[in-house]
C-alpha positions in Angstrom: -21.3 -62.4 45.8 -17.9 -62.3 47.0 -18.1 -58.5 48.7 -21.7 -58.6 50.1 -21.8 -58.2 53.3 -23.4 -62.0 54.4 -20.0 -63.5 53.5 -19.2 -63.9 56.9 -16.1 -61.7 57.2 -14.5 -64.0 54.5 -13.1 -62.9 51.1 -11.6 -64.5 48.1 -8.6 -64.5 49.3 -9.8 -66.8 52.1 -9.7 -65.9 56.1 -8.4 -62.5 57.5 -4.9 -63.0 58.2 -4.1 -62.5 62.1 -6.4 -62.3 65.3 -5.5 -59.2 66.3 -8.2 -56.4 66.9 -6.4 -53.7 65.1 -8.3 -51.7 62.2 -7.4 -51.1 58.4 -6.6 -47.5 57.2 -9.8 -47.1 56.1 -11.6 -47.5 59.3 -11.1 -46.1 62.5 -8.2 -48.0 63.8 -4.7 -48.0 62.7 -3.0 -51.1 61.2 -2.8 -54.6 62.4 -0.7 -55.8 65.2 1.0 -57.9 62.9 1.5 -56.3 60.0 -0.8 -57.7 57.8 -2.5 -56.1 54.7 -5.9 -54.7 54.8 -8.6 -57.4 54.2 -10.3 -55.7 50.9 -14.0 -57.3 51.5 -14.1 -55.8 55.0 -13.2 -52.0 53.6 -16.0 -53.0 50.9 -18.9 -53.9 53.5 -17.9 -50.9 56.0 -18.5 -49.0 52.5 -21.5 -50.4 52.2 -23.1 -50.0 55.9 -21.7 -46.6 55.2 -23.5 -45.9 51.9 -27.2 -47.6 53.7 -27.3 -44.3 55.9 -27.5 -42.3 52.9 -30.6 -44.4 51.1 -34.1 -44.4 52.2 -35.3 -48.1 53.4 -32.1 -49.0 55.2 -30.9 -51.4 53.2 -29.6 -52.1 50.0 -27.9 -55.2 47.9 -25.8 -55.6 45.9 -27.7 -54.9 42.7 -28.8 -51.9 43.8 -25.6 -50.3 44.4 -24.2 -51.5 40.8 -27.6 -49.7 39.3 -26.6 -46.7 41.5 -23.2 -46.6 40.1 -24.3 -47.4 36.4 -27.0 -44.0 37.0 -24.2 -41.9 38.0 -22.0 -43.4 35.3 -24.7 -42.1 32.7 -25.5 -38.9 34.3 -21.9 -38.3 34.2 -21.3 -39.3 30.2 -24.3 -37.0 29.4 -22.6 -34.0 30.9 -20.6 -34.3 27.7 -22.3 -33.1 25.3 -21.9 -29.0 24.6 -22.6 -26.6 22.2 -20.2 -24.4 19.9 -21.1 -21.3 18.4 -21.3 -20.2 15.0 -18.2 -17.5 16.3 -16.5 -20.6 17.8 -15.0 -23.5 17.0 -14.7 -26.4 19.6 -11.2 -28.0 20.9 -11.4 -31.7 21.8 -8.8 -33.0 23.8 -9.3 -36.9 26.5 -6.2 -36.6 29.0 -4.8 -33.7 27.2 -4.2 -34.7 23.8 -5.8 -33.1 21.5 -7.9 -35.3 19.7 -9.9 -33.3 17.1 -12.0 -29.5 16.1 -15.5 -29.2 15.9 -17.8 -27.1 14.1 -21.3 -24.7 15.1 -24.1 -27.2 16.6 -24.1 -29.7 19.6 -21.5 -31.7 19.7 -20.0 -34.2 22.4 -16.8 -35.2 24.1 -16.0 -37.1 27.5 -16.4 -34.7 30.1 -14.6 -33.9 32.8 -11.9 -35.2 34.1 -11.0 -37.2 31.3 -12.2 -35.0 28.6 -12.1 -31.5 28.0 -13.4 -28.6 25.2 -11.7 -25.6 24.6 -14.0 -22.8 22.2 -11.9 -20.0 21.0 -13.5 -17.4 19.2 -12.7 -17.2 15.6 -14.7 -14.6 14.0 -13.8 -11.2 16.6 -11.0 -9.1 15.0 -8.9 -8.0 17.7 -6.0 -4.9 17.0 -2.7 -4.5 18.9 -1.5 -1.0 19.2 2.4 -0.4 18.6 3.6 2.8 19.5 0.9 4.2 21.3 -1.8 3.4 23.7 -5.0 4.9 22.9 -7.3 6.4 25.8 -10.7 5.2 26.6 -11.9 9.1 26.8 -12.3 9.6 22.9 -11.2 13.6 24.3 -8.7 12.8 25.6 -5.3 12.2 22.9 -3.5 8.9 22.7 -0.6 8.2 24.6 2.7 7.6 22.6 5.0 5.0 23.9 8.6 6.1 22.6 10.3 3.0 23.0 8.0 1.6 20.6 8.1 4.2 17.8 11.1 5.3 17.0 12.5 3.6 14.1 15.7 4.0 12.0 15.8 4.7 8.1 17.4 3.2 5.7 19.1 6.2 4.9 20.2 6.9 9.2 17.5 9.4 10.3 14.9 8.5 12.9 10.9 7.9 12.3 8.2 8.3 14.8 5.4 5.4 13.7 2.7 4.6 14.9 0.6 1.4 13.4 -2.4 -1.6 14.6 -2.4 -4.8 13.4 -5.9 -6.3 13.0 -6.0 -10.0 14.0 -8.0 -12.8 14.6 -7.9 -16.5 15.5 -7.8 -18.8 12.2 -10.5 -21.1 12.3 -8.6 -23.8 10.3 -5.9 -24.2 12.9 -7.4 -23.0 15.7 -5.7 -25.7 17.9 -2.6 -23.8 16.8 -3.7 -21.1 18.6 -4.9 -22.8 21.6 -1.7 -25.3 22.3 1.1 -23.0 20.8 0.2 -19.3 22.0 0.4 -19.0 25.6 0.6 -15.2 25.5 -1.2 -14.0 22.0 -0.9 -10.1 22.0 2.5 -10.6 23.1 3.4 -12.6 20.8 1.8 -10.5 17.6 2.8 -7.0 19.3 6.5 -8.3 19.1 6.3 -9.6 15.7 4.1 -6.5 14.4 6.9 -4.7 15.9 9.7 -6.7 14.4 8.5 -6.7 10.9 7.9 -2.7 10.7 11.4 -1.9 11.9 12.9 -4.4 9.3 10.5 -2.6 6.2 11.3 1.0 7.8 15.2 -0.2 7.5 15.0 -0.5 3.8 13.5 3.0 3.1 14.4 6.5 3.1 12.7 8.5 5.6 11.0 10.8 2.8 9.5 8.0 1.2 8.5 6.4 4.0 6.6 10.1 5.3 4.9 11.0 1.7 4.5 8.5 -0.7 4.9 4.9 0.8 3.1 4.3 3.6 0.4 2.1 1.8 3.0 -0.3 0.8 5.1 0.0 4.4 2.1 -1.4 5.8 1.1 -4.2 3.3 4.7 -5.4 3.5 4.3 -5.1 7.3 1.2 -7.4 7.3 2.7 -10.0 4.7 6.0 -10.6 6.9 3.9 -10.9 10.2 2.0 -13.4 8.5 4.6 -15.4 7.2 6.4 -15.1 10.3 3.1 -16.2 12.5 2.6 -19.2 10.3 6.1 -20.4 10.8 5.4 -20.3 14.7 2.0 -22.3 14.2 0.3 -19.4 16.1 -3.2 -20.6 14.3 -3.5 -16.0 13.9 -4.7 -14.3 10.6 -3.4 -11.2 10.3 -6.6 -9.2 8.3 -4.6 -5.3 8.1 -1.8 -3.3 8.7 -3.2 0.4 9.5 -0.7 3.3 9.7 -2.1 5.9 12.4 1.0 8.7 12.3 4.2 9.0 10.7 6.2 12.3 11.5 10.0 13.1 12.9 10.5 12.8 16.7 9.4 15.6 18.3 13.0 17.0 19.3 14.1 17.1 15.2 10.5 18.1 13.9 10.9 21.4 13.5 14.3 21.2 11.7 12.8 18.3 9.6 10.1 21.0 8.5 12.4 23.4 7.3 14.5 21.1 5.6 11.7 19.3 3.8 10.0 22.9 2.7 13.9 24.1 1.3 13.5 21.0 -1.0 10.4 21.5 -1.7 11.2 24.8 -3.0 14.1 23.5 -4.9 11.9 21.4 -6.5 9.1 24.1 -7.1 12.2 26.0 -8.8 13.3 22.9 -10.9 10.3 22.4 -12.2 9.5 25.9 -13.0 12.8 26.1 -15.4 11.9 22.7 -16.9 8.4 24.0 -17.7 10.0 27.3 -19.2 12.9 25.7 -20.9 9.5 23.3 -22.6 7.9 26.0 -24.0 11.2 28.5 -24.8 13.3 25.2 -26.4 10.5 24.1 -28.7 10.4 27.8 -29.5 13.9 28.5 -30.8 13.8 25.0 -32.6 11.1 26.4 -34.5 12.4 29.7 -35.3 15.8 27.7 -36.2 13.7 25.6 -38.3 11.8 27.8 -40.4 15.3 29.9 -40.8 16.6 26.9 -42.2 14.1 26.5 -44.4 14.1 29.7 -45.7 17.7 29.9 -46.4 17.1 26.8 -48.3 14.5 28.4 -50.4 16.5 31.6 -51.0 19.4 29.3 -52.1 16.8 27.1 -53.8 15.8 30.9 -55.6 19.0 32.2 -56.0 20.4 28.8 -58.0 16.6 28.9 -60.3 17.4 32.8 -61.2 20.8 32.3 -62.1 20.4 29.5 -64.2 17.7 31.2 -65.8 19.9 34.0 -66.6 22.5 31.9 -67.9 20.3 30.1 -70.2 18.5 33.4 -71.5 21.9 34.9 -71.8 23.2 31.4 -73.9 20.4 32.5 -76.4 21.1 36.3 -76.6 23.9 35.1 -77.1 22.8 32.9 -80.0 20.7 35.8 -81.4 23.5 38.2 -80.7 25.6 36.5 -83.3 23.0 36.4 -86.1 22.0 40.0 -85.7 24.5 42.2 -83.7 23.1 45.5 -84.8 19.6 44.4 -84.1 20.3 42.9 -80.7 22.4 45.7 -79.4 19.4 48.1 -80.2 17.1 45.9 -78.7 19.1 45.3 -75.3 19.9 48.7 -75.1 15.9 49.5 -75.5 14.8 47.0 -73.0 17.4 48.0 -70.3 16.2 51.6 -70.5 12.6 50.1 -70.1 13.8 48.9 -66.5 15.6 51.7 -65.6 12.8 54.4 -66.4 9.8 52.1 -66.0 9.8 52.8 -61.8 10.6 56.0 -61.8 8.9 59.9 -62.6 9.5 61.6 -66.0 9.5 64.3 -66.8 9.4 64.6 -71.2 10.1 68.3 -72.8 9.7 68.7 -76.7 13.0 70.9 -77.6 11.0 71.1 -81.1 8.2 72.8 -79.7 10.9 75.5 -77.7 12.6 75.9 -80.9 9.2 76.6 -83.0 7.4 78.9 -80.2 10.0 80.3 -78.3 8.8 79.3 -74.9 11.3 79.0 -72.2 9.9 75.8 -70.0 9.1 76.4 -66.6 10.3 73.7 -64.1 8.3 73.2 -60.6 11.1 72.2 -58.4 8.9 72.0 -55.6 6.5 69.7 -57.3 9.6 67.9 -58.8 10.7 67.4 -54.9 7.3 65.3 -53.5 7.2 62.0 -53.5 5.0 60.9 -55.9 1.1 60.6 -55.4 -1.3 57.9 -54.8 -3.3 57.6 -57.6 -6.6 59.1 -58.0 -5.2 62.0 -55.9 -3.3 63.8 -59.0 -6.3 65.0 -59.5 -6.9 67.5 -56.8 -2.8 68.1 -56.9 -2.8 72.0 -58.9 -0.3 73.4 -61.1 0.3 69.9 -62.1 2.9 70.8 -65.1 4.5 68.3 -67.5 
């Protein structure tokens, strides 16, 4: 062959240029007298002679050294193959470029140099703290980090939060994550950060302490999201968790107050509207049946006087057939009404006049009230 070392010094570009005695660059001498370019076969046989002190027998051909290279070759493609996970997924990428993602199992790819795997983990949940660092001594009490916190209110006052976002990689575009995040908790602090100062912004500071939080922190986690998916950050953003909301410490005390006078304001307000729902249905009631009965008396009043008129149209009638008659009779039932509820005393002036007895009149007896009946008869000196 053309570079074994029995060619004589010769190479396929015919004789070594020159007659100098100068050495190429890759032996021990420095260039050529004349200029020339290295002779390629000679670098390839001093290779050679170089690579028979390394192999046992002394000697070795041509062959031999192309089945040494193919060995290596192979021992070299098998270093390849790798094994992702079920947590991971595996990152392909020959020169760089990112070629393709790889589930659980074994799995190849060109090794090194030209070929390269990346395995992020896609199934740890990971949680950036905003607004305070927490200690690794469970005694000991979290740090707050001011800068952080404090947030402004839709309505101007100023909210101490603290908050974690829960994250992990998204195993769909986990090559997002890989190529596009060079600093991931970075990157999700700033927007976790971001998104709960725009939310805060559109609330009032009493909704956002009592009655909102849950929803602060699902809006919270929806923006990041969105926002994270525009960046192709490959992140999943699992929860929002709120871990304190209160005033700053220099206001908190005045905040108290302030928040227990309303709350007593509203105790009062709803005190009156629960009085004013049992006194108001009440008086309609009273003013109701009132109503009512003035309806009925009038209702009465009409029936009665219509009754008279109509009895009196047929006295009347009678009246005029027999006036004697009807005079006696009126006279005798008007007397009936008069005497029939009261006491009577009856005195027989025939009986004075026949027996000469002078009457005797009780005016104490006269001046009771009358007796219940059944008790006239243990009343003495009853006289009539």
């Amino acid at each position: 062959m053309p570079w074994s070392n029995q060619s004589g010094g010769g190479g396929p570009w015919g004789q070594r240029g020159g007659s100098g005695g100068g050495k190429s660059p890759w032996g021990s001498g420095g260039p050529q007298g004349n200029g020339a370019p290295p002779d390629l076969e000679d670098i390839l046989r001093r290779s050679q002679d170089r690579l028979k002190n390394f192999i046992p027998g002394g000697s070795m051909g041509g062959k031999g050294l192309i089945a040494l290279l193919l060995g290596a070759i192979v021992i070299w493609l098998l270093t390849g193959f790798y094994t992702v996970r079920p947590s991971e997924v595996g990152i392909n990428m020959i020169f760089g470029k990112y070629t393709g993602t790889t589930g659980e199992g074994l799995r190849y790819n060109l090794p090194y140099p030209i070929g390269r795997v990346l395995k992020p983990n896609v199934t740890e949940q990971q949680r950036i703290e905003v607004g305070y660092r927490s200690s690794a001594n469970a005694q000991q009490r979290s740090r707050d980090v001011i800068e952080e916190s404090l947030m402004l209110t839709g309505d101007e006052n100023i909210v101490d939060i603290d908050f974690d976002a829960v994250w992990q990689v998204n195993a769909a575009r986990a090559q997002d994550f890989v190529f596009n995040l060079q600093n991931p908790e970075g990157t999700i602090k700033a927007v976790a950060e971001s998104a709960m100062r725009e939310v805060i912004g559109r609330r009032n500071i009493q909704a956002v302490l009592t009655t909102e939080q849950a929803s602060v922190a699902q809006e919270v986690r929806q923006i990041m999201q969105e926002a994270l998916d525009a960046y192709g950050a490959g992140v999943l953003i699992n929860v929002v968790q709120m871990q304190a909301v209160q005033p700053p410490a220099d206001v908190k005390q005045a905040f108290f107050d302030v928040n227990a006078a309303q709350q007593d304001a509203v105790r009062v307000q709803n005190e009156a509207e629960t009085f004013a729902s049992q006194v108001v249905p009440k008086a309609r009631g009273e003013a109701s049946q009132t109503v009512q009965q003035a309806e009925g008396y009038r209702e009465q009043s009409v029936a009665d006087a219509s009754g008279q008129a109509s009895r009196f149209q047929q006295v009347y009638a009678e009246y005029r057939k027999a006036p004697a008659i009807s005079r006696e009779r009126i006279f005798l039932e008007t007397m009936e009404r008069v005497y029939g509820g009261i006491d009577k005393i009856i005195i027989d002036q025939n009986g004075q006049n026949g027996q000469n007895v002078v009457p005797f009149l009780p005016l104490n007896e006269l001046q009771r009230p009358a007796l219940q009946p059944g008790a006239a008869a243990t009343q003495p000196g009853a006289t009539r």
